[in-house]
N, C-alpha and C positions, 0 to 999 in steps of 0.2 A: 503556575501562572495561567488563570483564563484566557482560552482563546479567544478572536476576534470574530465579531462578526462577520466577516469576510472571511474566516479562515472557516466558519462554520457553512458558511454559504458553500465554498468550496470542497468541504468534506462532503458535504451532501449531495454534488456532481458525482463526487466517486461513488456515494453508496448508490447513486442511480444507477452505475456502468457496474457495479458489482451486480446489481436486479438485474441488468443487461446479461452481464455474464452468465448470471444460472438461467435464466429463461433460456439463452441457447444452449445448454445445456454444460457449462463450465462453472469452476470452480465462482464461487461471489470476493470478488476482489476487482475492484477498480481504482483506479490512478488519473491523477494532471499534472503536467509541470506548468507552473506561472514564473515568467519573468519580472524582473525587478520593477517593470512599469504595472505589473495588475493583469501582465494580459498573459490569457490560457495559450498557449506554445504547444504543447501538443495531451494526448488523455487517450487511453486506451484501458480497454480489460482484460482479467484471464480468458489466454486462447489454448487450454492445456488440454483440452476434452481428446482430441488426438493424438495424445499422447509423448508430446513431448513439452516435458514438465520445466521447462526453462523458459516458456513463453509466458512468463509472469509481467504484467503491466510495469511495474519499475523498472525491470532489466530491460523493458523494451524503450522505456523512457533515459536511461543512462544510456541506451545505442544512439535515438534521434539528438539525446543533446550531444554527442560528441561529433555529428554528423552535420550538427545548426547551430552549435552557440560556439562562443569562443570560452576560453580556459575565462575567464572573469564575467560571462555572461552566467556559466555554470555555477560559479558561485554565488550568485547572487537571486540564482532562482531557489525555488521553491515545488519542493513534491508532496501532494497531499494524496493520499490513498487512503482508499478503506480500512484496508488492514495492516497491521505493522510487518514491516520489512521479513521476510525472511533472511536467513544470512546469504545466500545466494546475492539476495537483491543489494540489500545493506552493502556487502561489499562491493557490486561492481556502482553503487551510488558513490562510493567513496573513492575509488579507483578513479573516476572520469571528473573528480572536484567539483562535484554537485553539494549541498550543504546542506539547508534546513529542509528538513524531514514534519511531516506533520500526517499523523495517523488519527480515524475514528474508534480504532478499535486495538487492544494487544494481543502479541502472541502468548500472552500469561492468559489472559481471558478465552482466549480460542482453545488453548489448550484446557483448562477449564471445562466449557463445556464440551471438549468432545468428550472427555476423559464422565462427565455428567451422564452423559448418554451411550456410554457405551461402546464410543466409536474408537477406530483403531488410530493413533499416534500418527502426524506426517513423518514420511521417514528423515526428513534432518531435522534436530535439535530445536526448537523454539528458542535462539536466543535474542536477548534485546537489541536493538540498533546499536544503539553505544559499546557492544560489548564487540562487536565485529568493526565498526565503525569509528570507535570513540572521540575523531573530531569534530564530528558532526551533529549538527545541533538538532536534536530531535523534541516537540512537542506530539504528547496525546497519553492516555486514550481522551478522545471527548464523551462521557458521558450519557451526552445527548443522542449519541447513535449505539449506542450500546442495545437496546432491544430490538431493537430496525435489523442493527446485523447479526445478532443470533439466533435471530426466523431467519434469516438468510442461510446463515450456516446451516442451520437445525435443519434444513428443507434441503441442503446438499450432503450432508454428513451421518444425519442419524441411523440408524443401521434400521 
């Protein structure tokens, strides 16, 4: 199913916080939760360059929604990121009753080209949303930012 324009609008907020993120010199993954009325609630980027690797945008996004929405506000919202969920992320999105998932790019593709250029594996698993996740409705890759984000990769990853 084609995404929407507005879902494309907003994937391209993340890939700007993803730019954000390697210009400061962190990983390119960016994230927004939107509530059920359209409105952006909160968007962050990777903050892992210091070295703890749990400060991935989703998981920092499953903290604030548990903290600001209620159990049905959670479900009804929406997380669109750059990049698809690690399982880390994936499960604490699932844990806290957040739902649809909506990514520009997969962790099949990422994994791809690192594996294209030579670069070393992340150490957990690349697996997909649903497989850690499986109630949760996930759309993507889109397409449309598939070259956007692997200059971005390319420009943190390539050896």
């Amino acid at each position: 199913m084609p995404l929407r324009d507005d879902d494309l609008a907003r994937l391209s907020r993340c890939v700007e916080l993803a730019r954000e993120a390697l210009v400061n010199g962190d990983e390119p993954f960016g994230s927004i939760l939107v509530d059920a009325e359209g409105r952006t609630r909160f968007e962050d980027r990777n903050r892992v360059k210091d070295g703890d690797h749990t400060r991935h945008p989703e998981f920092a996004i499953a903290r604030w929604a548990v903290a600001n929405l209620s159990p049905a506000q959670r479900a009804q919202a929406t997380v669109y990121t750059s990049g698809e969920h690690c399982p880390m992320c994936a499960a604490a999105h699932a844990w806290v009753g957040l739902d649809r998932i909506v990514y520009a790019t997969s962790s099949a593709q990422l994994s791809d080209w690192l594996q294209e250029w030579g670069a070393p594996p992340p150490p957990v698993a690349p697996l997909p949303i649903n497989t850690v996740a499986p109630r949760v409705t996930v759309e993507g890759p889109a397409a449309e930012f598939a070259e956007t984000m692997k200059a971005l990769y390319e420009a943190k990853y390539r050896p």
